[in-house]
FIGUFI-689499 format. One line per 8 residues: number of its first residue (from 1); their letters; for each residue x, y, z of N, C-alpha, C. Coordinates in nm, 3 decimals, padded with zeros to 5 digits, always signed. Each point is the difference from the previous one (the first is absolute). Example, Ala and Ser with C-alpha at 12.3 -4.5 7.8 and 13.67 -1.06 7.14 Angstrom:
<sites>
1 = as = +01.319:-00.569:+00.780:-00.089:+00.119:+00.000:+00.090:+00.120:+00.000 ~ -00.035:+00.105:-00.072:+00.082:+00.119:+00.006:-00.077:+00.109:+00.073
</sites>
This chain:
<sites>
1 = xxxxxxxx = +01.493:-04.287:+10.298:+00.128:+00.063:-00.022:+00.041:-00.010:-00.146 ~ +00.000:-00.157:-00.066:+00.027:-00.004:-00.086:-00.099:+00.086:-00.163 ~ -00.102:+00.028:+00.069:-00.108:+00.094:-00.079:+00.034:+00.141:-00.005 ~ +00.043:+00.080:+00.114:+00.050:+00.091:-00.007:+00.134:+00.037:-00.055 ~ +00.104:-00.121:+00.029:+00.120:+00.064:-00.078:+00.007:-00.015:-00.177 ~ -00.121:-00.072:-00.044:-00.066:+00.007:-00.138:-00.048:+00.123:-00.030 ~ -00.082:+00.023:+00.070:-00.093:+00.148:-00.043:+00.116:+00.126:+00.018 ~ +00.091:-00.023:+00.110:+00.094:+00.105:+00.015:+00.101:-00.025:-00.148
9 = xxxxxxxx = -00.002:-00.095:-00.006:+00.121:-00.001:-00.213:-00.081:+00.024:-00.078 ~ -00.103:-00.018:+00.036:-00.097:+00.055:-00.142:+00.025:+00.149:-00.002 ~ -00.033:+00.066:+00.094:+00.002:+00.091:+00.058:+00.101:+00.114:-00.034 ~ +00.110:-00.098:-00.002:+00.133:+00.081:-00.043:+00.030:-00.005:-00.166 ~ -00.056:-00.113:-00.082:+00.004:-00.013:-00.127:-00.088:+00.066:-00.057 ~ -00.110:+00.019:+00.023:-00.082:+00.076:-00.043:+00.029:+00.166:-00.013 ~ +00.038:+00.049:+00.133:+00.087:+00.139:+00.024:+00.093:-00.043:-00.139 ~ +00.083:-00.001:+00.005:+00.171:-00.037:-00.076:-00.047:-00.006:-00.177
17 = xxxxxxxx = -00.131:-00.081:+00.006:-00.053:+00.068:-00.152:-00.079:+00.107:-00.038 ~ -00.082:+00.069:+00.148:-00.026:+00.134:-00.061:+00.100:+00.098:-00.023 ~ +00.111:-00.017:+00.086:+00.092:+00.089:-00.011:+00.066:-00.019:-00.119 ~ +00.014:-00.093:-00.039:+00.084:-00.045:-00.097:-00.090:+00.090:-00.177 ~ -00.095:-00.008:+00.046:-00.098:+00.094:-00.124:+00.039:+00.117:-00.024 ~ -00.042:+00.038:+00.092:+00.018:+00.180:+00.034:+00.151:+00.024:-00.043 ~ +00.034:+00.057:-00.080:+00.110:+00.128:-00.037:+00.014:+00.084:+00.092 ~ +00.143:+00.015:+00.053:+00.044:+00.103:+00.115:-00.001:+00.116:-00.098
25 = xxxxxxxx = -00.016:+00.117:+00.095:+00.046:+00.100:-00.006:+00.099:+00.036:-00.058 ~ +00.091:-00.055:+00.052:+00.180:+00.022:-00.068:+00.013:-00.021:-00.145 ~ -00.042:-00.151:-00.045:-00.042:-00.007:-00.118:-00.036:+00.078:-00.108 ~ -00.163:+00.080:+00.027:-00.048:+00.046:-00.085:+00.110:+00.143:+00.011 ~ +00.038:+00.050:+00.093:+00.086:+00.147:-00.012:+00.143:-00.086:-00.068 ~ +00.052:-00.101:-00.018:+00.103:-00.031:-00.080:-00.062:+00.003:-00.133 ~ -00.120:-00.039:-00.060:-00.046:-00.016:-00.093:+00.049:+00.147:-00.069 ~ -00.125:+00.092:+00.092:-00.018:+00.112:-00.054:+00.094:+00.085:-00.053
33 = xxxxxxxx = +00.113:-00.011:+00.098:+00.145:+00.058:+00.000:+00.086:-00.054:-00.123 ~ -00.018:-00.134:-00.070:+00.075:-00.043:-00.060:-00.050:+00.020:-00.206 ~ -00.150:+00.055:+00.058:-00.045:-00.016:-00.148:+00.055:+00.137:-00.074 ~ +00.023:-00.053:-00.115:+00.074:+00.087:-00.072:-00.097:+00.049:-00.166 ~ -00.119:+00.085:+00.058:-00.049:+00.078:-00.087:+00.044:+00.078:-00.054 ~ +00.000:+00.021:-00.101:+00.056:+00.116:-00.117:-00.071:+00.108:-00.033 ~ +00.005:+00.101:+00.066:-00.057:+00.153:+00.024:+00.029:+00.077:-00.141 ~ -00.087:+00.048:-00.024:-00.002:+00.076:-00.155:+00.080:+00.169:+00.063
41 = xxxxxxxx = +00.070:-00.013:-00.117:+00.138:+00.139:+00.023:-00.123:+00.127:+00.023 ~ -00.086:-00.009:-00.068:-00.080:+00.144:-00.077:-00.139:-00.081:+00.005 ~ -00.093:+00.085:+00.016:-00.182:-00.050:+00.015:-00.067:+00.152:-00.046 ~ -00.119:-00.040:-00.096:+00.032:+00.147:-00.025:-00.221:-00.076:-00.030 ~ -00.115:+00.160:-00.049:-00.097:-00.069:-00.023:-00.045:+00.126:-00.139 ~ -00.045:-00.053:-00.045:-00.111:+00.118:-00.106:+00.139:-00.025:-00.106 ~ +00.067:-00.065:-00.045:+00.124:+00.000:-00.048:-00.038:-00.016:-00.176 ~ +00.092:+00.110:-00.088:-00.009:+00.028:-00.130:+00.130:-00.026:-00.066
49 = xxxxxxxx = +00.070:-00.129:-00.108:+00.129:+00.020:-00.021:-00.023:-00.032:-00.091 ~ +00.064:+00.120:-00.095:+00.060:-00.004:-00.174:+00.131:-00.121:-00.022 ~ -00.067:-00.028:-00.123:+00.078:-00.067:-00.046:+00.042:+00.102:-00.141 ~ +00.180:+00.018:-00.045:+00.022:+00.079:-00.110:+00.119:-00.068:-00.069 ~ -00.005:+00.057:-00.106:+00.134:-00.062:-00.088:+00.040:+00.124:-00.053 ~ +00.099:+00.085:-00.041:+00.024:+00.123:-00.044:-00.100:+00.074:+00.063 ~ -00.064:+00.005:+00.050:-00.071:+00.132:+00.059:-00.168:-00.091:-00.131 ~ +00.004:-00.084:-00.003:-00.104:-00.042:-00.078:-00.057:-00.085:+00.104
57 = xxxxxxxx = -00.108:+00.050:+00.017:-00.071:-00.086:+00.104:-00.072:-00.127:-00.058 ~ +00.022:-00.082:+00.069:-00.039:-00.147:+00.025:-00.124:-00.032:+00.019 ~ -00.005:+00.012:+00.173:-00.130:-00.068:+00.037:-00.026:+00.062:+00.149 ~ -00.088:+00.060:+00.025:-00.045:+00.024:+00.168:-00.059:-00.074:+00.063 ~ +00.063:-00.018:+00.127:-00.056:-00.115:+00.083:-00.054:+00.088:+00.160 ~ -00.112:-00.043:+00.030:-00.019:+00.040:+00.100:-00.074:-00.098:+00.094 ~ +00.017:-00.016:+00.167:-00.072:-00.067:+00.152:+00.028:+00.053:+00.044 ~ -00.089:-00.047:+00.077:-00.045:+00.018:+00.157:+00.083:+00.027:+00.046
65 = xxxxxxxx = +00.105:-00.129:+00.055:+00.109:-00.003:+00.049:+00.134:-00.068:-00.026 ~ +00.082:+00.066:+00.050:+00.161:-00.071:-00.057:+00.059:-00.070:+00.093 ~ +00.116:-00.049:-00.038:+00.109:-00.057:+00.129:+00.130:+00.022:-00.119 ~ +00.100:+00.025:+00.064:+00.124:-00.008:-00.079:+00.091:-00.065:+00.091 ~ +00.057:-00.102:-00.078:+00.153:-00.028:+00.049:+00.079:-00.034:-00.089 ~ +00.101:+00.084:+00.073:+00.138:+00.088:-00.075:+00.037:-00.123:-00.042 ~ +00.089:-00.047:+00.110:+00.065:-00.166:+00.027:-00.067:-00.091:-00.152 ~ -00.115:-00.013:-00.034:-00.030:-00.105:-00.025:-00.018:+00.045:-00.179
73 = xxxxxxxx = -00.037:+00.162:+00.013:+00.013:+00.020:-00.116:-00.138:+00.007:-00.054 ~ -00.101:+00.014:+00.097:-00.189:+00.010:-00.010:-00.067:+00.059:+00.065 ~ -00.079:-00.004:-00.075:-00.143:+00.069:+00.049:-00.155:-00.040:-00.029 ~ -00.048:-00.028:+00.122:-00.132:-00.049:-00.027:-00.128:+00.100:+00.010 ~ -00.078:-00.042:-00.036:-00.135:+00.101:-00.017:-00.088:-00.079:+00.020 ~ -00.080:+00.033:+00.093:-00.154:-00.039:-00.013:-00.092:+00.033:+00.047 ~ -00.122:-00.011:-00.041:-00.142:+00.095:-00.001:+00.016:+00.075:-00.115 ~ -00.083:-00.029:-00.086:-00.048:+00.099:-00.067:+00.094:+00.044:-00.131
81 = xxxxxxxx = +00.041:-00.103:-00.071:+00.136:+00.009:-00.078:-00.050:+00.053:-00.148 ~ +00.054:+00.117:-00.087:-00.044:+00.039:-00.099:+00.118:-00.011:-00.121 ~ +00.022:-00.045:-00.018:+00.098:+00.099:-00.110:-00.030:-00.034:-00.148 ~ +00.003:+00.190:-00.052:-00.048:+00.038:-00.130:+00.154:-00.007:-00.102 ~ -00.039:-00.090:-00.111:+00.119:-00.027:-00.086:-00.023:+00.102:-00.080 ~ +00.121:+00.035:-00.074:+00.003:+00.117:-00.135:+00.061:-00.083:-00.069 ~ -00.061:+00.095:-00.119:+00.045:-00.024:-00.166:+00.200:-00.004:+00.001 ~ +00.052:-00.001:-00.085:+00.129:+00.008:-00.083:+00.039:+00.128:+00.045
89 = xxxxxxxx = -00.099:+00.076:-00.051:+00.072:+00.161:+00.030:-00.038:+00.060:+00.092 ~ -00.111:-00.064:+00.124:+00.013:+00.051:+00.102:-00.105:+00.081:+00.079 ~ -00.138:+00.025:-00.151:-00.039:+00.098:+00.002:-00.148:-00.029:+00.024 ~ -00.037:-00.140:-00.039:-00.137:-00.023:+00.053:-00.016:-00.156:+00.082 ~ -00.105:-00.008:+00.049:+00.022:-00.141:+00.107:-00.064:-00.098:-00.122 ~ +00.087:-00.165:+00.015:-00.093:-00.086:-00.085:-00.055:-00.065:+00.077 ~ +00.017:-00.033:+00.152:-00.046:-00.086:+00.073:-00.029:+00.035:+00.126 ~ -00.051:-00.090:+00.081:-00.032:+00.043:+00.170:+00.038:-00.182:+00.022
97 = xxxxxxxx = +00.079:-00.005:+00.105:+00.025:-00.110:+00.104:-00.091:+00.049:+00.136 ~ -00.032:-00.145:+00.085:-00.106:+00.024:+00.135:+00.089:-00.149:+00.023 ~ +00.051:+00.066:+00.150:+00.032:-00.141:+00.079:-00.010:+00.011:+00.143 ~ -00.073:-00.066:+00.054:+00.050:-00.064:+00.139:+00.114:+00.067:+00.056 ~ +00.127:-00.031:-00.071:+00.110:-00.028:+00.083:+00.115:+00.043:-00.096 ~ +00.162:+00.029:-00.002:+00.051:-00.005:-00.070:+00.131:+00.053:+00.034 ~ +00.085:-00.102:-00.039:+00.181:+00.047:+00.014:+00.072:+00.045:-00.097 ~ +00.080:+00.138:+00.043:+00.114:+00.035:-00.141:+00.099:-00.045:+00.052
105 = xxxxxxxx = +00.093:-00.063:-00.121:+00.134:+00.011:+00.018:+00.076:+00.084:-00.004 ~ +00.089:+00.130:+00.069:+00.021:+00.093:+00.034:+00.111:+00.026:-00.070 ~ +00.063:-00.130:-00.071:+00.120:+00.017:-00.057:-00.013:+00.009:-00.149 ~ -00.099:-00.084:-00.072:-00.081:+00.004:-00.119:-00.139:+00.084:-00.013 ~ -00.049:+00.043:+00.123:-00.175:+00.050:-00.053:-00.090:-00.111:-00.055 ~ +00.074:-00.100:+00.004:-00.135:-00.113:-00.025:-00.068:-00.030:+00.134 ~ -00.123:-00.035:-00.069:-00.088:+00.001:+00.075:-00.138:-00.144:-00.026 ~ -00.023:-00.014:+00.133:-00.017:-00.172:-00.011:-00.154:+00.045:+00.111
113 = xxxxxxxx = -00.124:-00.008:-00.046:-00.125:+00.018:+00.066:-00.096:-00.154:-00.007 ~ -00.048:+00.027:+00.154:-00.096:-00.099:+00.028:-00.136:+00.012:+00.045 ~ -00.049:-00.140:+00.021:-00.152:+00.033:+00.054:-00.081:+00.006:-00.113 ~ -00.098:+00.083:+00.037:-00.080:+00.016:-00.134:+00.033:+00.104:-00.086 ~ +00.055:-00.012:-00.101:+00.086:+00.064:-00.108:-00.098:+00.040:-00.162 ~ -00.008:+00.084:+00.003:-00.078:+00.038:-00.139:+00.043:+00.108:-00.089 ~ +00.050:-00.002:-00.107:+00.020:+00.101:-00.102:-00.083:+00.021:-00.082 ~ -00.031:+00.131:-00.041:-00.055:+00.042:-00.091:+00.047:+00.080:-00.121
121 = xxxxxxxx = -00.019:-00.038:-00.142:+00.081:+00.110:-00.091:-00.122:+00.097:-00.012 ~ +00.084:+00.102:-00.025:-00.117:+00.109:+00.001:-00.062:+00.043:-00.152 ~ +00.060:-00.055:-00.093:-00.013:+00.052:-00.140:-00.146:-00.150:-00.069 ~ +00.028:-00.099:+00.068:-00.060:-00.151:-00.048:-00.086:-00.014:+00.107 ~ +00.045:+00.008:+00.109:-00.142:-00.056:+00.103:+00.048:-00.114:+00.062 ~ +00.092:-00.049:-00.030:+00.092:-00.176:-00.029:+00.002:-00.008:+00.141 ~ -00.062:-00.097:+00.078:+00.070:-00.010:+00.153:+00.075:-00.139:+00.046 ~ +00.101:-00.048:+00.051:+00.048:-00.059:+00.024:-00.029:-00.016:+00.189
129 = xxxxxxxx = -00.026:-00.092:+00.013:+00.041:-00.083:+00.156:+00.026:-00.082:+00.068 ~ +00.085:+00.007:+00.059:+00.115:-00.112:+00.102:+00.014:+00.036:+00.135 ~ +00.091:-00.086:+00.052:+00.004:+00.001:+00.153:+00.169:+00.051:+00.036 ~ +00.050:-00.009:-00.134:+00.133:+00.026:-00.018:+00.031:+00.099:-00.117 ~ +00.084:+00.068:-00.007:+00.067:+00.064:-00.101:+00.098:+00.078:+00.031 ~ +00.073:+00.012:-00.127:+00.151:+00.042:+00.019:+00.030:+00.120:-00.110 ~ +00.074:+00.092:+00.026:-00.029:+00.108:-00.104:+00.193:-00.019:+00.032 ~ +00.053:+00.040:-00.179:+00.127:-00.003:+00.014:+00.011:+00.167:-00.044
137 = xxxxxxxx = +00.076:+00.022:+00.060:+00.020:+00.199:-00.019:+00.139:-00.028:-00.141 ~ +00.077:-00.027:-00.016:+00.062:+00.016:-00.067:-00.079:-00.003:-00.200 ~ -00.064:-00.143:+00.042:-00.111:-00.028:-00.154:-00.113:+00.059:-00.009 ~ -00.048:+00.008:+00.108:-00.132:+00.111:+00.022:-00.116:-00.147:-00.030 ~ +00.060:-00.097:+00.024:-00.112:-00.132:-00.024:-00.051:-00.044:+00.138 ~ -00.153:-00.097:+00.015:-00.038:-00.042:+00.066:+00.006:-00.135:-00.008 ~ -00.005:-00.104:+00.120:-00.009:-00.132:-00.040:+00.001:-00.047:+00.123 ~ -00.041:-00.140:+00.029:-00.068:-00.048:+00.090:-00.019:-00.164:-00.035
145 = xxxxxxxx = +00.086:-00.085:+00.139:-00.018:-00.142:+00.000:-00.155:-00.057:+00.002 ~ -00.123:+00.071:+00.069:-00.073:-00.061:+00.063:-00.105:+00.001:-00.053 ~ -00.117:-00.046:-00.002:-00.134:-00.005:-00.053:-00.060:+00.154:-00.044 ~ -00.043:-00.005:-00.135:-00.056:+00.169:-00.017:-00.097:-00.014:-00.075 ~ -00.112:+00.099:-00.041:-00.110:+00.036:-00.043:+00.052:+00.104:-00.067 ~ -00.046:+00.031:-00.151:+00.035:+00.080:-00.112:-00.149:+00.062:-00.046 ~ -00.074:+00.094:+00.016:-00.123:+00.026:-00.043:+00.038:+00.109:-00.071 ~ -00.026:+00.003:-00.155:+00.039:+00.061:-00.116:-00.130:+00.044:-00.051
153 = xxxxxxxx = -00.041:+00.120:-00.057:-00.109:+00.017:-00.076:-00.080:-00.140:-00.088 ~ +00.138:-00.066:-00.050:-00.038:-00.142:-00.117:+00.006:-00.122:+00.040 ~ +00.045:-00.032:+00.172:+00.064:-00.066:+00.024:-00.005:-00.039:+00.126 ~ +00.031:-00.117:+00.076:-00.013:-00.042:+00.121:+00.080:-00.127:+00.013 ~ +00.129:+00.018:+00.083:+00.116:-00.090:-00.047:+00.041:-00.006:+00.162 ~ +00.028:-00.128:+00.049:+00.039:-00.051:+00.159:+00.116:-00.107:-00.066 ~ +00.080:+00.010:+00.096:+00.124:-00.096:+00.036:+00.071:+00.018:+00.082 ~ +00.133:-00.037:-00.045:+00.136:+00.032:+00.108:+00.131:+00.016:-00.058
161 = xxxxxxxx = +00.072:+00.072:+00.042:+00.083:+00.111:-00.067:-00.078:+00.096:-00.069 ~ +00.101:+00.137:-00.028:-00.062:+00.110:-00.062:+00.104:+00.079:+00.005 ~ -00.007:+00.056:-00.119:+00.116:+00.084:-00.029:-00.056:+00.172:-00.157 ~ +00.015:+00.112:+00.066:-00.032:+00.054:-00.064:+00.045:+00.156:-00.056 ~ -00.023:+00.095:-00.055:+00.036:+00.147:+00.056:-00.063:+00.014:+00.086 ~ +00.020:+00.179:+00.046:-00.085:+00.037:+00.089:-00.111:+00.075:-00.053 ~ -00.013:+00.003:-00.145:-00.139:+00.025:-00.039:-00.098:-00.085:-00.080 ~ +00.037:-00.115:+00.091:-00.059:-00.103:-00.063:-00.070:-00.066:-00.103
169 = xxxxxxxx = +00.054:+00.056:-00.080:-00.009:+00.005:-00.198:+00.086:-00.127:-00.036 ~ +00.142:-00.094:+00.098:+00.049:-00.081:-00.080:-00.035:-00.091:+00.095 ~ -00.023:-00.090:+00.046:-00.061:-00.107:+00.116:+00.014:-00.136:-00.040 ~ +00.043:-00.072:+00.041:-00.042:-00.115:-00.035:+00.026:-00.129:+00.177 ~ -00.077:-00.073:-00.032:+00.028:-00.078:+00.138:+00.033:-00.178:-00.051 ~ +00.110:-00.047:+00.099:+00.097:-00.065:-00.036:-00.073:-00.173:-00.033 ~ -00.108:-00.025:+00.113:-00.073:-00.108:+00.005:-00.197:+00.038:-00.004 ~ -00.039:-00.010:-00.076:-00.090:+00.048:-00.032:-00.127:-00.096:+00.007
177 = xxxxx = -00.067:+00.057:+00.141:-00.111:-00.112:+00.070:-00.173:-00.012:-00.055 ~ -00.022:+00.126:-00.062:-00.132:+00.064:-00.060:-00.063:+00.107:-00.041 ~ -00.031:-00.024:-00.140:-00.019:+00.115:-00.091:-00.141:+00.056:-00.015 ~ -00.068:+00.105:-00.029:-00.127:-00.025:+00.028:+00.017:+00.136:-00.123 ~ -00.085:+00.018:-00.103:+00.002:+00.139:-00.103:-00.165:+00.027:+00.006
</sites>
């Protein structure tokens, strides 16, 4: 007797912790119900946006794909991220950006790209690469907290920070890890 009303509490403790594992039902539909994802206003794909100042064009940016939100004041891009910088007056490209990934600020046009990030000037050959970079629309400058590679016709320069134009003729990087000519 006394063996069985053992095996019968085991019996019941054992139950009481599988159950106790398992997540009800109710649960996961409270979960689901309660999460509060943030749905992009606008989704758009094959996407082309000028950047202009007086009718003087800037810089064209083009992906894959977009997301916009209004609310937040952004827009992200990714796959396949291009954008061709222009000169002063508008009229020829000095550079090509390639990123991964990349957010504008909708209220400034700056623009902040990730992943694998590479510029090229088109006049020098000069390539720069990071995992980060930040393009300010108002200065028309580039710059970047994070580790970069500078491959210059004369030159081969790695560190962290970087700060430059966008035709990468004025460059210089802030901590400077290895030089190689």
């Amino acid at each position: 007797m006394k063996l069985c009303n053992i095996i019968c509490s085991f019996n019941i403790v054992l139950s009481l912790l599988l159950i106790s594992c398992n997540e009800s039902s109710t649960y996961k539909n409270y979960v689901k119900e309660n999460q509060t994802e943030i749905k992009p206003d606008q989704t758009g794909t094959n996407i082309e946006v000028s950047f202009l100042d007086s009718s003087r064009l800037k810089a064209i940016l083009r992906a894959d794909r977009s997301r916009i939100y209004q609310d937040r004041f952004e827009t992200f891009l990714d796959n396949n991220i291009r954008v061709e910088f222009f000169s002063k007056d508008g009229r020829s490209r000095v550079s090509l950006l390639t990123a991964d990934s990349a957010k504008i600020d909708d209220r400034t046009k700056d623009m902040t790209a990730w992943g694998k990030v590479v510029v090229v000037a088109d006049s020098s050959g000069t390539v720069i690469e990071t995992t980060l970079l930040m393009w300010d629309n108002r200065t028309q400058k580039l710059y970047s907290t994070e580790f970069v590679t500078i491959n210059s016709p004369n030159e081969k320069i790695q560190g962290y920070g970087f700060e430059s134009d966008q035709n990468l003729t004025n460059y210089k990087i802030f901590k400077v890890s290895g030089v190689q000519k």
